[in-house]
Structure formats: C-alpha cells, structure tokens
C-alpha positions as CSV (number, residue, x, y, z in Angstrom):
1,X,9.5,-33.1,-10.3
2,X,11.8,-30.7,-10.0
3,X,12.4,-26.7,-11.2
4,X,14.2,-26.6,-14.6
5,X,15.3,-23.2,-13.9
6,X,19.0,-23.4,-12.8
7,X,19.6,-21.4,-9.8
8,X,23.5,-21.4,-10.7
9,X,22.6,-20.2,-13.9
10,X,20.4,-17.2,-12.0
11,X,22.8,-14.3,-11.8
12,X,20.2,-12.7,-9.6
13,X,19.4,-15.7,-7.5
14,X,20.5,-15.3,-3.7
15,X,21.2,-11.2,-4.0
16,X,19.6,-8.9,-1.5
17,X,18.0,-6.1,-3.2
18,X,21.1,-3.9,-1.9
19,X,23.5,-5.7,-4.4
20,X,21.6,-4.3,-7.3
21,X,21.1,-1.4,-6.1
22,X,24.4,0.5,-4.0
23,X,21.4,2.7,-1.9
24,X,17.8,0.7,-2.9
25,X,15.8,3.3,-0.2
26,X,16.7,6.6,-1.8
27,X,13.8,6.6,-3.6
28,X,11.4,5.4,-0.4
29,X,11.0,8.5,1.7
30,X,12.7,7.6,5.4
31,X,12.1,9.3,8.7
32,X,14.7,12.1,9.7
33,X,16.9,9.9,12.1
34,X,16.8,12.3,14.7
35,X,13.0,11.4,15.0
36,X,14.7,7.6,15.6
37,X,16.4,5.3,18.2
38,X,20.0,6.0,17.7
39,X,20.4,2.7,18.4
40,X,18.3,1.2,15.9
41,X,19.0,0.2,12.5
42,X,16.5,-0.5,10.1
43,X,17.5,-3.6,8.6
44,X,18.2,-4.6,5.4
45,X,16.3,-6.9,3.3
46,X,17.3,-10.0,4.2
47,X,15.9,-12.8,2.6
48,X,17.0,-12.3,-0.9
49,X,13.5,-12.9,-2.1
50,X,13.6,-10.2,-4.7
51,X,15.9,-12.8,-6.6
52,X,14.2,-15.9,-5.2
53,X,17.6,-16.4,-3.1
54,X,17.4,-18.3,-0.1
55,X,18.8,-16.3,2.4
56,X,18.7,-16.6,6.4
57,X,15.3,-17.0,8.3
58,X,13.6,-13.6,9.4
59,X,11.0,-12.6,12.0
60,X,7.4,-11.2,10.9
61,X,3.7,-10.6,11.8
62,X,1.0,-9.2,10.1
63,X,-1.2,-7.1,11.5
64,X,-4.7,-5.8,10.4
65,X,-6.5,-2.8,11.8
66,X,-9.8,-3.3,11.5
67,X,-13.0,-0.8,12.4
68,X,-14.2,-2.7,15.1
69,X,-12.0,-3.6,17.0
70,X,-7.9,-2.9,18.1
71,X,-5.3,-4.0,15.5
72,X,-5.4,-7.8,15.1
73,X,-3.5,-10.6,13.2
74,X,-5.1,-11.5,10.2
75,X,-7.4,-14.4,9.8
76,X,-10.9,-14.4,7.9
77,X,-12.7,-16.3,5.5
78,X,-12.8,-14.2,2.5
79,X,-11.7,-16.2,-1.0
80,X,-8.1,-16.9,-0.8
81,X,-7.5,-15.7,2.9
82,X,-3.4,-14.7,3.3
83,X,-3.0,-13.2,7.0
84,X,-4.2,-16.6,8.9
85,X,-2.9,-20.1,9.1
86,X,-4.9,-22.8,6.3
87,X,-8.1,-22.9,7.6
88,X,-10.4,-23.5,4.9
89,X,-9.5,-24.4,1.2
90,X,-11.7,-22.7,-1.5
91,X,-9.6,-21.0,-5.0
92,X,-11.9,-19.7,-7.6
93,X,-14.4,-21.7,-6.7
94,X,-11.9,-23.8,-5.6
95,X,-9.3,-23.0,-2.7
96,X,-10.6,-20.8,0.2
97,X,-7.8,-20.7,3.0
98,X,-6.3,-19.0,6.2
99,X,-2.7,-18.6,7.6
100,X,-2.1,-17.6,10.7
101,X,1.8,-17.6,11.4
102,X,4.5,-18.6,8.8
103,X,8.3,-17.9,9.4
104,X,11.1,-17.5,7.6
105,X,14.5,-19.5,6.4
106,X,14.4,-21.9,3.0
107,X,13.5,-21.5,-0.4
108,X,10.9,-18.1,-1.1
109,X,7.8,-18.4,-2.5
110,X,8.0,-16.7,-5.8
111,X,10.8,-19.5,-6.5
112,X,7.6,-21.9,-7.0
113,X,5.6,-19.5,-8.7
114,X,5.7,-19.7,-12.4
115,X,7.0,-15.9,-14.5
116,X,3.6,-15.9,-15.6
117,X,1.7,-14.1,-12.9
118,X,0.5,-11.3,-13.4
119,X,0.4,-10.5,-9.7
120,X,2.0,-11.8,-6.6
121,X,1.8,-11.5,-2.8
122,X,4.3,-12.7,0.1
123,X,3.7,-13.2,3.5
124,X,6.3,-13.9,6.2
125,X,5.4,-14.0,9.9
126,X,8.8,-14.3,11.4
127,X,10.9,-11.5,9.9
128,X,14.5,-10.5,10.9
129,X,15.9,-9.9,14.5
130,X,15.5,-5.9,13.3
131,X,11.9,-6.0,12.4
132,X,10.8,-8.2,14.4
133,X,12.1,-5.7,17.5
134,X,10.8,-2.5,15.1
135,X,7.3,-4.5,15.4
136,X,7.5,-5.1,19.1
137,X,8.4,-1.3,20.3
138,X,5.7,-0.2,18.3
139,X,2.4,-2.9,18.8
140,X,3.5,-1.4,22.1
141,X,2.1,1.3,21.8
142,X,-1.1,0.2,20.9
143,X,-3.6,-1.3,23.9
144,X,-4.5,-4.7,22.8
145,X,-1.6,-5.2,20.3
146,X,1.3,-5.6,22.7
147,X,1.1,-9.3,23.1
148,X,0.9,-10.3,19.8
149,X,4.8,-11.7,20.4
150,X,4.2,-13.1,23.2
151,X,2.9,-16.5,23.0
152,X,4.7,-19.4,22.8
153,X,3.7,-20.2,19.2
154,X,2.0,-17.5,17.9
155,X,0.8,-19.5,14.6
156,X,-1.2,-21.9,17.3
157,X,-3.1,-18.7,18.8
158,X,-3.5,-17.6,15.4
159,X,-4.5,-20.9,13.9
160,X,-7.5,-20.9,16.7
161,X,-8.8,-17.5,16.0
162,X,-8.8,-18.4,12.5
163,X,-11.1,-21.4,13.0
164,X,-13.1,-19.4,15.3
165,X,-13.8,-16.6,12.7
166,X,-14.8,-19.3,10.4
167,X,-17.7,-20.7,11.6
168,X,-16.8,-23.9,10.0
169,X,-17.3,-26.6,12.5
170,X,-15.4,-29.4,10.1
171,X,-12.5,-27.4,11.5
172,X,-12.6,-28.3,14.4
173,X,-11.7,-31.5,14.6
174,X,-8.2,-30.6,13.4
175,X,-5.6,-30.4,16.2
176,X,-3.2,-27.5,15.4
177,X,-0.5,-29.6,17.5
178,X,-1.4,-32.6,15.7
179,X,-2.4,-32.2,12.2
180,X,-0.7,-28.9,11.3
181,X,2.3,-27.6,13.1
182,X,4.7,-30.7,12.0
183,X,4.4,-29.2,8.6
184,X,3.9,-25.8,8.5
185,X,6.6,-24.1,7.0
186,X,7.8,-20.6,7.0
187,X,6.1,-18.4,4.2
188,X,3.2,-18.5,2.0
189,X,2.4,-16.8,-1.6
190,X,-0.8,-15.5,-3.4
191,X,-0.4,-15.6,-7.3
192,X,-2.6,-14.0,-9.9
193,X,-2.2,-16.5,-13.5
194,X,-3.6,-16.1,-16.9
195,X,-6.4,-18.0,-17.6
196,X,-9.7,-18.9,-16.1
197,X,-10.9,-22.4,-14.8
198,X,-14.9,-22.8,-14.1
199,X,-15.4,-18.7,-15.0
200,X,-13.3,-17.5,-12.4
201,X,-9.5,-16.4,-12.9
202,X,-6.7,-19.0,-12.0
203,X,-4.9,-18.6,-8.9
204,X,-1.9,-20.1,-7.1
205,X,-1.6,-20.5,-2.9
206,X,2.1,-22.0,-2.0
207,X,2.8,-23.0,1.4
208,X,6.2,-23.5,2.8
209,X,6.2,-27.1,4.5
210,X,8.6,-29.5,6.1
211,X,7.0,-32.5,4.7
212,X,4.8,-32.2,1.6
213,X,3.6,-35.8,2.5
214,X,2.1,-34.4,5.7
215,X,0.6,-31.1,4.5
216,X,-0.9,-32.8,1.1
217,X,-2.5,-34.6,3.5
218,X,-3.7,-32.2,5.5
219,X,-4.9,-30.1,2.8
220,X,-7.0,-32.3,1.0
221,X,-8.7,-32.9,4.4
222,X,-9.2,-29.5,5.0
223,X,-10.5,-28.8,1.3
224,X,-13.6,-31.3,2.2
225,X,-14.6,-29.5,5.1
226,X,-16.1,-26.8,2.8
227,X,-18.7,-27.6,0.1
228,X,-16.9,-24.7,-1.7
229,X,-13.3,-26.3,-2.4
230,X,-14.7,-30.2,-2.1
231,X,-13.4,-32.0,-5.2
232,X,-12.3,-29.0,-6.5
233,X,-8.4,-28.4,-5.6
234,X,-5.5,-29.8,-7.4
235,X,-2.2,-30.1,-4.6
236,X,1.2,-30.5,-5.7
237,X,4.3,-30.2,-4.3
238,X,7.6,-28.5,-5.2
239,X,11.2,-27.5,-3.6
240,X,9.6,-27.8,-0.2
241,X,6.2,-26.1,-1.3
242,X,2.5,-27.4,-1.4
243,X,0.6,-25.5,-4.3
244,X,-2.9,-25.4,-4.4
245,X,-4.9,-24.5,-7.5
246,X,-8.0,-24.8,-8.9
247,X,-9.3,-28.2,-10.5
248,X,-7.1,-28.9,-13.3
249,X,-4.5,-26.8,-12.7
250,X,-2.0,-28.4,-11.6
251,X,0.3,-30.2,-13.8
252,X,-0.7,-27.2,-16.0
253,X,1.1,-25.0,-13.2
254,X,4.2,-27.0,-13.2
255,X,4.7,-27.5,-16.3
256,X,4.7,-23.5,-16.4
257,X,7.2,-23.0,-13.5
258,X,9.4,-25.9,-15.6
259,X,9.9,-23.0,-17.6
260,X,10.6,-20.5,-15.2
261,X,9.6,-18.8,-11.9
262,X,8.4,-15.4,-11.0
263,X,11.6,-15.3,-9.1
264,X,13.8,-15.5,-12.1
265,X,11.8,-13.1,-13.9
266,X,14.3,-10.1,-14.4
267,X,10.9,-7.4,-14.8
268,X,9.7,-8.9,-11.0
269,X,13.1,-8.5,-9.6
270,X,14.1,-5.1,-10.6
271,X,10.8,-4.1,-9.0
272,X,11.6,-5.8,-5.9
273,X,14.9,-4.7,-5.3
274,X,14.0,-0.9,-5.9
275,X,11.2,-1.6,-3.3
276,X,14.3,-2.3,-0.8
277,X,13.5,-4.1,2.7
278,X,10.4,-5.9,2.3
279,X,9.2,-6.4,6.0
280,X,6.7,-8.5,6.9
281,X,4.3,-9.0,3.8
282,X,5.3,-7.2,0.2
283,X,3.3,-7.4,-3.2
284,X,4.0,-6.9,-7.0
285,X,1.5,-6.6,-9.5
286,X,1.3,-5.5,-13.3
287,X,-1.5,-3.8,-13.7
288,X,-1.9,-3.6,-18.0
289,X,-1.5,-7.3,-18.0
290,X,-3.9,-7.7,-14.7
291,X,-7.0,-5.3,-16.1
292,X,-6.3,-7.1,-19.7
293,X,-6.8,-10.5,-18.0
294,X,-9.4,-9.9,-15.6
295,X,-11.6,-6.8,-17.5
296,X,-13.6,-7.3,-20.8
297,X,-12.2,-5.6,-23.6
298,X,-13.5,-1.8,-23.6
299,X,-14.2,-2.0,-19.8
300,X,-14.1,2.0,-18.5
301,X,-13.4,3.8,-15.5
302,X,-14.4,7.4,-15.2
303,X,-13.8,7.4,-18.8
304,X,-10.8,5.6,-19.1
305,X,-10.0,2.7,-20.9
306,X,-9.1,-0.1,-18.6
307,X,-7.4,-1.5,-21.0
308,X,-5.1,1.5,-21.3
309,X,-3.9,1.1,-18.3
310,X,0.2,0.6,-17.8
311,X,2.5,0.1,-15.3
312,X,3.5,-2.0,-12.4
313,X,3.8,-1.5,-8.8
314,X,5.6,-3.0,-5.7
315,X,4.6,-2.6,-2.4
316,X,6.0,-3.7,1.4
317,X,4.5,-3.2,4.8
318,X,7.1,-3.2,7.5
319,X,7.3,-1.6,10.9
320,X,9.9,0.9,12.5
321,X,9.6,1.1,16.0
322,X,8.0,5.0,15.9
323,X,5.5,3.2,13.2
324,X,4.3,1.0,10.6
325,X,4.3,1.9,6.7
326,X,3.1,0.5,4.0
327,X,5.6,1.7,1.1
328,X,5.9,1.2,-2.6
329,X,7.2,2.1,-5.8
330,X,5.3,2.4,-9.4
331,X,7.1,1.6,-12.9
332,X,6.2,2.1,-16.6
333,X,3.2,4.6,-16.0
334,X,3.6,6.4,-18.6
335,X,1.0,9.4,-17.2
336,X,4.1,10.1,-14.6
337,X,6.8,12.6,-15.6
338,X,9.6,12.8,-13.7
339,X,8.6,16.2,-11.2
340,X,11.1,18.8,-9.0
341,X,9.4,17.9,-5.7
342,X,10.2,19.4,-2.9
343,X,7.6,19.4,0.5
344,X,9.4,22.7,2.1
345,X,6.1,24.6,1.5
346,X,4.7,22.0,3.9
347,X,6.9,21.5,6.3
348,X,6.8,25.5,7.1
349,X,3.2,25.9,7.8
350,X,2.3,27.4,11.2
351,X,2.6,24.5,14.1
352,X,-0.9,24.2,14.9
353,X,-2.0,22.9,11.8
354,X,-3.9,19.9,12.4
355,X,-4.4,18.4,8.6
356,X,-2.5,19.7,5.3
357,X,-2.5,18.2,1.8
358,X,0.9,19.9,-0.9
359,X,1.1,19.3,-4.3
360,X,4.6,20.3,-5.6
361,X,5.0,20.6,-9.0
362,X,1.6,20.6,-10.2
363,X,1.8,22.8,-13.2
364,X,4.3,20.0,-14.7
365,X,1.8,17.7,-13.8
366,X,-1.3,18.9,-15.8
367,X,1.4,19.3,-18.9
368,X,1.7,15.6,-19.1
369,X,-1.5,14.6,-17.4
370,X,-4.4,16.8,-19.2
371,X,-4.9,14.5,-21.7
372,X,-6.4,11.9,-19.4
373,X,-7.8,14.6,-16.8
374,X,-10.2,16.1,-20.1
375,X,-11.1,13.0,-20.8
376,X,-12.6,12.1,-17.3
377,X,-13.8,15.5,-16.7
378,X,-15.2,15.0,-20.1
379,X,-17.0,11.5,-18.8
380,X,-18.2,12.8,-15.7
381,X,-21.9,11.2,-14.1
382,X,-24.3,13.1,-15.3
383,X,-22.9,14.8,-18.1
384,X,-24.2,13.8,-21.8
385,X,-22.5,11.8,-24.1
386,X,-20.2,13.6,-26.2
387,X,-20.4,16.7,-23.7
388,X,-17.6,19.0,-23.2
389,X,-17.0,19.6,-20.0
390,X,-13.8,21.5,-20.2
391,X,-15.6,24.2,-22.4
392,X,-18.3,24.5,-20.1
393,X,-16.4,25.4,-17.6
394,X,-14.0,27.8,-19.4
395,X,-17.5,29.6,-20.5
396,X,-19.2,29.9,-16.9
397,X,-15.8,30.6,-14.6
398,X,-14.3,32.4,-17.2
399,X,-11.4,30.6,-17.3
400,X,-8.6,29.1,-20.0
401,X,-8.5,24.7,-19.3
402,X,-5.3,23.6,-18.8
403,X,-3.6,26.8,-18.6
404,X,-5.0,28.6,-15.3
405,X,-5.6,25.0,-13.3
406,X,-1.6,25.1,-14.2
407,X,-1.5,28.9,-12.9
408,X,-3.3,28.3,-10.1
409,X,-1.5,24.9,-9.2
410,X,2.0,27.0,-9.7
411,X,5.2,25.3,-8.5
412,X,3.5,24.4,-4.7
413,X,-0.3,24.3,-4.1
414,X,-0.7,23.8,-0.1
415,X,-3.7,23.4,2.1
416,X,-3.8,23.5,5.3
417,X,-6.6,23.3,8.2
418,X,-5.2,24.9,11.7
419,X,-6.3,23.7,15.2
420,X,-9.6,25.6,15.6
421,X,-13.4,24.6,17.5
422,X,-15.0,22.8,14.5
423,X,-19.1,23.0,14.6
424,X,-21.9,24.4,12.0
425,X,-19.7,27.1,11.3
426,X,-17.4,27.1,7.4
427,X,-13.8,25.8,9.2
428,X,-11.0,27.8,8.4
429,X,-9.3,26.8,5.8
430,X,-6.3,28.3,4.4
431,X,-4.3,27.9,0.7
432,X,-0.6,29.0,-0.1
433,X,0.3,28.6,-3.8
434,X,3.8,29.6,-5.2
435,X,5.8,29.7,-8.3
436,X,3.4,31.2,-9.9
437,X,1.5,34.3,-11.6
438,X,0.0,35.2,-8.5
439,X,-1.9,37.6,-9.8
440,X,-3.8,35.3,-12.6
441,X,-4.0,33.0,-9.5
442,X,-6.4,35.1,-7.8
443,X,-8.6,36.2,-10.7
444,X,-8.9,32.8,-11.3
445,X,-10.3,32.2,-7.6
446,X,-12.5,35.2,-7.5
447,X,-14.4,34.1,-10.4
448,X,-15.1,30.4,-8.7
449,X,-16.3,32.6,-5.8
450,X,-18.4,34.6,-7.9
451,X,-20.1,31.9,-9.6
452,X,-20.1,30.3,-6.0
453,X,-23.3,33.2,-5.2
454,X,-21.9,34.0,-1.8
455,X,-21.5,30.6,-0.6
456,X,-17.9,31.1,-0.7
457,X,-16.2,34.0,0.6
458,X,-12.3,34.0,0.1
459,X,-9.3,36.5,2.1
460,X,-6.7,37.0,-1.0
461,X,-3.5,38.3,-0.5
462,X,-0.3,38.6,-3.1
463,X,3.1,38.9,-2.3
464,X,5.4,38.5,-5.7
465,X,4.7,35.3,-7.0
466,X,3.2,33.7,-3.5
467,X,-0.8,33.7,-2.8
468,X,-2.2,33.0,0.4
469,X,-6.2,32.5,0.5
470,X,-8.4,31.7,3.1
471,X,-11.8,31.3,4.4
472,X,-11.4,33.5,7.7
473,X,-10.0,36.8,7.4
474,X,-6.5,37.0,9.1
475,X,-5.3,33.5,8.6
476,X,-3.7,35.1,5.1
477,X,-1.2,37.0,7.7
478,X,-0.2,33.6,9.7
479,X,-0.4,31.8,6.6
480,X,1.8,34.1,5.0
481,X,4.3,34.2,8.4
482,X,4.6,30.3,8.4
483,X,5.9,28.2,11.1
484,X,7.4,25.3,11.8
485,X,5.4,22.5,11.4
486,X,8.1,20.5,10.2
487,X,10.3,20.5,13.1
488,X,7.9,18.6,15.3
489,X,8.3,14.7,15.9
490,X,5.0,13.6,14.9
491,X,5.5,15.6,11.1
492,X,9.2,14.5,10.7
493,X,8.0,10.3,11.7
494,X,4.9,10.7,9.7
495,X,5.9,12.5,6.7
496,X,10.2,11.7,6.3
497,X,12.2,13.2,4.0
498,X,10.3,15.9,2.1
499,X,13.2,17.2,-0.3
500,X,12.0,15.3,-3.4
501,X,8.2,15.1,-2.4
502,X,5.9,15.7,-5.1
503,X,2.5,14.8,-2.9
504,X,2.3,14.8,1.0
505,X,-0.2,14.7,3.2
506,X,-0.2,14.8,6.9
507,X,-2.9,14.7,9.5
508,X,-1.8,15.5,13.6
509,X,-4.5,12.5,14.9
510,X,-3.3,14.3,18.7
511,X,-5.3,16.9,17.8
512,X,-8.3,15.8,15.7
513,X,-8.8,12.5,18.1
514,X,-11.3,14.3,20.6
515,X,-13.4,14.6,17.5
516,X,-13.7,11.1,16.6
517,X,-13.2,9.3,19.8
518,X,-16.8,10.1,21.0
519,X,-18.2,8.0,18.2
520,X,-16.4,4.5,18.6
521,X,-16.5,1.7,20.5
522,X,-14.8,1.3,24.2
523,X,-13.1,-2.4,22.3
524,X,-11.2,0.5,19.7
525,X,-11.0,3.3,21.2
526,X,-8.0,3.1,23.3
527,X,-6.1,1.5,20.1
528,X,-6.7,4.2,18.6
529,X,-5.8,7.0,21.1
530,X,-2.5,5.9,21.3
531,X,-2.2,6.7,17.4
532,X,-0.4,9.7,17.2
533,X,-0.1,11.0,13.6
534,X,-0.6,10.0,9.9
535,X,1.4,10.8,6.8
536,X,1.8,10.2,2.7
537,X,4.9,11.1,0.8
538,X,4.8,10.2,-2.8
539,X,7.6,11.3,-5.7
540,X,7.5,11.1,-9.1
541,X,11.2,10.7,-9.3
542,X,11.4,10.0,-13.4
543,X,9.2,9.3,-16.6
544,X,6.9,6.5,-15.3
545,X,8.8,5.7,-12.3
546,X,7.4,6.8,-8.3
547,X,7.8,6.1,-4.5
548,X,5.4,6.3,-1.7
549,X,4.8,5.6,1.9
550,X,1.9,5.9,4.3
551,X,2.5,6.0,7.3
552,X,1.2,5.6,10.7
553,X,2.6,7.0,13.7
554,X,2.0,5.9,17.0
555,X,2.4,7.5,20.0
C-alpha cells in the first residue's frame, strides 16, 4: 500500500526550513559568536524533515541527564520508550518499546505519520557532520559522556543497556547482530492520534527499516516477550517504515495517512521551519486539540479551563560545542502579545552575581494577561469558592490590582542574588525596576513590608524612574552602579542574544556548585562539576507567537 499524498504535488516537500524562511533563527536567541569557535558553523537543518523531504543522512545522539548518575543515552522502560533501541513493545496497553541508536538518510518520519496527530516527536541519532562534532566537543566536557561516539556501533552498546535496564529476560535471547541491526533504520517517531482503543489514547511508533520483512518480524517477537503488548500490537509497514499501533489500529492508520501525512500538513511545517535546525530530537504539539482529546470536558488547572487552552509549540534539542539547548517556538496563544524586550537590564548587573531572573516588559504583560492571572489568583488552594482574591488583597496591602503589579513590574523588573556566604542568615537579595513611577513603586513595597510584621526589611532607593531594593543595606548603591555581567563567557553562551528578550534567567553554576556538590553522589558529581553555567531567554516576538532556549553551558 502506498502514500496517496503526491510528493510532486507537495510544494513544501524536500525544503529545508531555510527556504521558507530567508533567516529561520532570528527568532531563537543565539550565542554572541565571539563566545564561539570561529571555525565552527552551526549547521543548518538538513534533513528537510520540516516538509517531510528526504534530504541527506545526518549525525545524532541523544542524551539524558539523569539525577543519579552522569549524562547517559536514553533507554528505559516507561510506556512508549523513544531514546533506546526496540526493546520491549507495549502502546496503550499495547506497544512498550526502546531505541537505542537510529541514523539518518531516507524518507522522515512524519512522512508516515497521518495530518491527524495531534502531537509528534522525532528522534535521529546520527545528525549532520556539524552536530555531530558540536556534540562531541561538548560530551567532552563532561566525565563519563565523552565516549558516547566512540564505539563501533553505538546503537549495539545502546541496544545492550536497554535490555539491561529492562529487566525483561525474553530479551535476551535476541542477538543485536542477528536479529536487529540488519534492519534497523535511521529514525524513529512518537505520534499522539485522536481516539482511544481499550481506554487509553491511540498512539503511533514508526521505525525506519531496511527490510520491513525483517523488522515485522522482529517486532512481533519482541511484542510477546511482554504480557503487556502480547496479542495486542497491530504492525504495518509503509515507504520503508514499520508502524506499530495498538490492536485495531492499523489499517485504520493507513487508511488515515492515505489521506495525508503530518508532513504535508502546512500548520506542522510552518511550525517546524520557524523552529530552524532541528538537531538531534525535535517535537510539535497542539496543545487545544491535545487537552481536548486527552482531558474531560471542564477539566481545570489552577482555575483554568483546560479546555481553553490554545496554541501550539515546537521544540528541538541540539548541541553547540560550548553547550546543549533545548529550544522552541510557541504559536496561536492568544494570552501572548507581542512585547519590546530587551535583557540590557540584565546583562549590566554587577559581575559577581551568581543567579538573576528579568522580566522586560511586564507592565504590557499584565494588560493582556490579568484576565487569566485574576482568575487563578481568584482559584487559589485554600481560598473559598466564589472568593475574591484580588480584592482581598487590594484591602489588606492597600493596593490597586492590576494597576500597581503593572507599576511595580515597570518596563524591566530584575532580580538578582550576588556571590555571598549563604547560611541561616536572610541572603541578600537585590531588585532593580525601571520604566516606571518609581515612586508608586516603592509605596507599593513598603506596604508588603509592613503587612510582612518585620519579617521583611527592604533598603529603597529612587533615582528618576529607576528603583533599586534590597534586603542588605548597601547592595542599593552597587545595584544602582551595575557591572558587567554580560560581558563574561559563561552569561553571553548561556543567555545569547538579549536585545529582544522578554524573560531571561541565568544562574553562574561556577559559583553556586560548592553548595550542591556536597550532597551528591561520587557516580554524578564530577559530571556535574564540569557544568559551567545555565541560562533561559524567551521572547514574545508578536500576538500569540514566542521563542525560547535553555541552555546549559559546560565548562
């Protein structure tokens, strides 16, 4: 059986995300380039699976960081595993499974996956020549992750720790050699479908093979070594795929994709191509559609309607060689207004600040955002139904709701903790907020310290439309001074380009690490020494549309 969807016909088909968009990374924040090799260039997205297009093979790995242990390759047991090689089979009551190494080259997987998901996940273990050498300079700088590239055939080393982790003994009988590397293909998807089969919400696994005789095979074998996913796993093939869906599901799943795939979906591509390169593992989801599918009508969160909930989002993790970032973009959230960021306020704090959190733009924020925010203060745990919150606390602090949290937000609300001996003692904490009525500001904060009885004793000082606040006296004046926090490597790696940032956060792990390396164990605790700092830059960059990237920086 074969895809009806035409892929001459597919203006979109075989694109890289840079041919729909002339510069797809403006609106992901990138490191200054000074902080960079300046022989390295971060490469493209190469694969053309924003449009399903089949371009040349790439180079990836993906790698977990776990709490007990240095950063490892993924591979455990949990539902539909993606991260190992197929270890165990078990979807919704049906498919649970494991990859350990898939590489790159043919068709993508959101070319089998019908334009009906409502979420969708891609994994590829053998990215391009660029990430693949981004990944390698910096697993290097992490103890116990350097040799990740080094074997032979990584998906064989993976394939063994993923059997290991199982505790299935059924799996052992399967020779990787043998039974699953003449195969095993290059990629592998997670899909999210409408519908439910057996109570639990229909999903699609597609594996990239080199004979679909073979791994059908090998599949249903591995399906009967779990009670689980015995008897309960429908395989079919397609365009050099196996799919693997729950009981029932799977001439119901091509006759969907018969009708179009997830890669000619013109909604999923957009999203991809503004995410730009997609490294080693990337994601798209919708959320209304997802929460309507998988909540009960009238589920809530903190108040919230789930099934108010818009937008969609895509995400990418991919490595540079100073570090590894998990990046994204959001679309149709109507809560987000386009905001003037800009993270200078951050970027001149003194140097030895060790953790800072700016919110730039904040007052434009709470204009289109307060709504929402009364409602879940409104909702909070322990307050009675049909309480008003907001009024309560415009009565006790004295205080007009939304007006002075927009006041006392202004155009940049910064906080910032310096390098100090941290013990029983209140830390030092210090606040900068400008753009603002400065004034208003600090009424506003002296009544919160009032009602505080003593417990919080704040160091004001006003200059023009600037405040600077802190918990020690004294820290106002260097506050007020800045620095140049921004010039150093670790900010500029961790943090990028800050001249559109609405949201950034940044925490110097250098100089917090003697805190926390006491407490863990000697298997983690060199991993992560060598972790040198950690950053988040978000923008709303237009009604319903924003960027982000975390980032860790290694040393």
């Amino acid at each position: 059986m074969t895809d009806q969807h035409d892929p001459a016909q597919d203006p979109t088909r075989g694109r890289t995300p840079h041919d729909s968009d002339p510069d797809p990374t403006r609106s992901i924040p990138q490191a200054d380039t000074q902080a960079l090799p300046t022989h390295y260039a971060y490469p493209a997205d190469r694969s053309g699976e924003t449009a399903g297009g089949t371009g040349p093979a790439d180079d990836a790995t993906v790698v977990s960081f776990s709490d007990d242990g240095p950063p490892r390759s993924s591979g455990r047991r949990t539902g539909l595993i993606a991260g190992g090689l197929v270890g165990a089979l078990a979807l919704g009551g049906g498919i649970a499974f494991g990859v350990a190494k898939l590489s790159g080259g043919g068709a993508q997987p959101a070319d089998v996956v019908p334009a009906d998901a409502l979420a969708y996940v891609r994994l590829d273990i053998d990215p391009s020549a660029g990430q693949k050498v981004a990944a390698v300079r910096f697993l290097n700088k992490i103890p116990g992750a350097e040799d990740i590239f080094s074997s032979d055939d990584m998906r064989k080393e993976l394939w063994d720790r993923a059997v290991q982790e199982s505790g299935n003994t059924c799996l052992t009988g399967f020779d990787f050699t043998k039974d699953i590397k003449p195969w095993l293909g290059e990629r592998a998807g997670l899909a999210v479908r409408p519908g439910k089969t057996g109570g639990e919400q229909n999903m699609l696994v597609v594996l990239q093979t080199s004979d679909e005789a073979k791994a059908s095979d090998t599949l249903a074998r591995l399906a009967d070594c779990s009670s689980e996913s015995k008897g309960k796993t429908d395989i079919r093939t397609r365009d050099g795929y196996v799919l693997l869906t729950p009981k029932g599901q799977g001439e119901a799943t091509l006759a969907a994709l018969d009708k179009g795939s997830l890669a000619g979906n013109a909604t999923f591509s957009g999203d991809m191509a503004a995410l730009g390169d997609q490294g080693v593992a990337s994601m798209w989801f919708d959320a209304g559609k997802l929460v309507t599918e998988v909540d009960p009508p009238g589920s809530t969160l903190g108040g919230t309607a789930l099934d108010s909930v818009q937008g969609r989002a895509a995400l990418t993790l991919r490595f540079d060689p100073g570090y590894v970032e998990v990046a994204g973009i959001g679309r149709g959230q109507s809560a987000v207004k386009r905001v003037d960021g800009n993270g200078s306020e951050l970027a001149a704090l003194p140097a030895d600040t060790v953790g800072a959190v700016q919110l730039s733009g904040g007052a434009q924020l709470v204009d289109g955002a307060w709504p929402e925010m009364k409602k879940a203060l409104d909702n909070l745990p322990g307050a009675g139904s049909g309480s008003d919150v907001t009024a309560m606390l415009e009565s006790e602090l004295g205080i007009k709701l939304p007006d002075d949290l927009k006041t006392l937000l202004g155009r940049s609300f910064t906080l910032a903790l310096p390098d100090q001996a941290f013990g029983s003692a209140l830390p030092t904490v210090g606040l900068k907020v400008t753009g603002t009525d400065a004034k208003r500001a600090e009424q506003v904060l002296t009544s919160i310290q009032d009602v505080s009885g003593g417990a919080l004793q704040l160091d004001t000082k006003v200059d023009g439309d600037r405040l600077y606040v802190a918990t020690t006296p004294g820290y106002t004046d260097k506050l007020e001074q800045g620095g140049k926090l921004g010039d150093s490597a670790a900010f500029k790696a961790a943090i990028g380009d800050t001249a559109t940032m609405t949201g950034g956060v940044y925490v110097d792990l250098d100089r917090v690490e003697k805190y926390y390396l006491p407490e863990v164990g000697p298997e983690a605790h060199d991993a992560l020494e060598a972790l040198r700092a950690v950053g988040l830059n978000v923008s709303a960059t237009g009604d319903g549309e924003s960027t982000f990237a975390l980032r860790l920086v290694g040393n």
